[in-house]
N, C-alpha and C positions, 0 to 999 in steps of 0.2 A: 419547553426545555429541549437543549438541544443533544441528541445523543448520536455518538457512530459505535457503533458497534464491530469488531473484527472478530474474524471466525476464521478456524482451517490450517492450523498452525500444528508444529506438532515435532516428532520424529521422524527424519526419513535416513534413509544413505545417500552416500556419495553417489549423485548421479542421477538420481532419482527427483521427483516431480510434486510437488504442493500445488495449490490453490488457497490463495486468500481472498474474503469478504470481507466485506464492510456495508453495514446496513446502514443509513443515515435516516434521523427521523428530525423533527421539529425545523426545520431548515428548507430554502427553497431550493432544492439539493442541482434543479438544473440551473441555477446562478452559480452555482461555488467549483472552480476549477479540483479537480481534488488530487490528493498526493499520498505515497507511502512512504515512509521512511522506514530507517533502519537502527537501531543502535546494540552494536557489542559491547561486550564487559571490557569497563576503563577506557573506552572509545567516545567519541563526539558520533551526536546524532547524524544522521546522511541521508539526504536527501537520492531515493532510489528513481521514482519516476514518478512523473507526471500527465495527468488528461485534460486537456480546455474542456470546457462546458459543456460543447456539441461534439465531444472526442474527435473534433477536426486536426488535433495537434497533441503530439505526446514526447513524452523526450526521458531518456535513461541515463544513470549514471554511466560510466564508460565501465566497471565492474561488473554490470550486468545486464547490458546489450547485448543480442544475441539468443538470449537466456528466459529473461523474463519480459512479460507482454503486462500492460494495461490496460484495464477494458471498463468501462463503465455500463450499466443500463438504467438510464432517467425513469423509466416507467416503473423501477424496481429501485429507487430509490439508493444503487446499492453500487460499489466498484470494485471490481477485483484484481488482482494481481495471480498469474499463471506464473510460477516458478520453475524452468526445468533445467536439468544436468545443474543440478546443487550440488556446489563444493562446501566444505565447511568452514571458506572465510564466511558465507551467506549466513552463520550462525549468528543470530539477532534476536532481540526482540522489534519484531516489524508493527509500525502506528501508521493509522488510517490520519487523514490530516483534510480537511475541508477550510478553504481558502478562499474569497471574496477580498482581494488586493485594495479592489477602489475604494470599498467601503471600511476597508480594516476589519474587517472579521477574520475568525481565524478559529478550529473546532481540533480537537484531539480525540481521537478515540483511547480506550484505555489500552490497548497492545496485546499482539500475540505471539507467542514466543516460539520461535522456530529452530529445532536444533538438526545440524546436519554433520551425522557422524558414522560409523560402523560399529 
C-alpha cells in the first residue's frame, strides 16, 4: 500500500520559514519524479515545484522562486519543501504528489495545512 505522508506545516508570520516533509512508503520512491502542490480556499490546485528522480532537474512555480527550494533524499525515502520569506498569498493546504508519467501512476498524500499570517 502506498502511503506519503506530509509533515511541518503549521503557523508562521510574514516572512518567516517552514519546512515540509514527506515520507513515502510502499513505492519505488527513486522511480517517481515527486511534486508539491498547493491549494487555497475557492482556488484550483497549483502545481508549486517539482524534482526528477536523481534531483538533476527541478522547476518552481514563478510565485515562489526565489523563495522556496526542493530537495529530495532516496535513502530517506522522503522530499521536502524549505519555504522562506512567506507571504500569506502562500496560505494553502500544500500535498506531497509522487508521479511515474510513463507508467501512469500517480500517489497523494493526504495534506498539510500551512497558514501565513500575523
Amino acid at each position: 500500500q502506498v502511503q506519503l505522508v506530509e509533515s511541518g506545516g503549521g503557523l508562521v508570520q510574514p516572512g518567516g520559514s517552514l519546512r515540509l516533509s514527506c515520507a513515502a512508503s510502499g513505492l519505488a520512491f527513486r522511480s517517481y519524479a515527486m511534486n508539491w502542490y498547493r491549494q487555497a480556499p475557492g482556488k484550483e490546485r497549483e502545481l508549486v515545484a517539482t524534482i526528477s528522480t536523481a534531483s538533476s532537474s527541478t522547476t518552481y512555480a514563478d510565485s515562489v522562486k526565489g523563495r522556496f527550494t526542493i530537495s529530495r533524499d532516496n535513502a530517506k525515502n522522503t522530499v521536502y519543501l524549505q519555504m522562506n520569506s512567506l507571504k500569506p498569498d502562500d496560505t494553502a493546504v500544500y500535498y506531497c504528489n509522487a508521479a511515474w508519467k510513463r507508467l501512469g501512476l500517480d500517489y497523494w498524500g493526504q495534506g498539510t495545512q500551512v497558514t501565513v499570517s500575523s
